[in-house]
N, C-alpha and C positions, 0 to 999 in steps of 0.2 A: 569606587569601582576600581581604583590603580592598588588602592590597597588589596583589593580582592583577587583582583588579579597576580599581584603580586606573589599571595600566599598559594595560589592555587596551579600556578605555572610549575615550579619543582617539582610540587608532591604527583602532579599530570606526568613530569619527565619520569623521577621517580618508578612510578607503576609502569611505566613503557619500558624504561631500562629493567627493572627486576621483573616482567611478561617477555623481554629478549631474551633476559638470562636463562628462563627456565626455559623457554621454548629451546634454545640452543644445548642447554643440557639430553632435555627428550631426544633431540634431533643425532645430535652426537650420541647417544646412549643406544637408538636405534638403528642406527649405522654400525656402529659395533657389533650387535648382535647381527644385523643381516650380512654383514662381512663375514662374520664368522660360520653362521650356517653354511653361506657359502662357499668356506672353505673347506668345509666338514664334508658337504657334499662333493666337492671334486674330488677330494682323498680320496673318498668312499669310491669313486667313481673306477670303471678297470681302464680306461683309454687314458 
């Protein structure tokens, strides 16, 4: 059981750390576009 454990703890952190990384990538990827529409639209804007 300790050995099982053992092997099975990293490769669990593992997939949570590289499911943060990509979630973080989306996230920031998405923020970038909605910043920038947003900026597109106030340009646009005449006030």
């Amino acid at each position: 059981m300790t050995a099982y454990s053992h092997l099975v703890t990293p490769s669990l952190l593992l997939a949570v750390l590289q499911w943060e990384q990509s979630l973080g990538i989306y996230f920031s990827a998405t923020w970038k576009f909605l910043s920038f529409v947003l900026v597109r639209l106030r340009l646009s804007l005449p006030f």
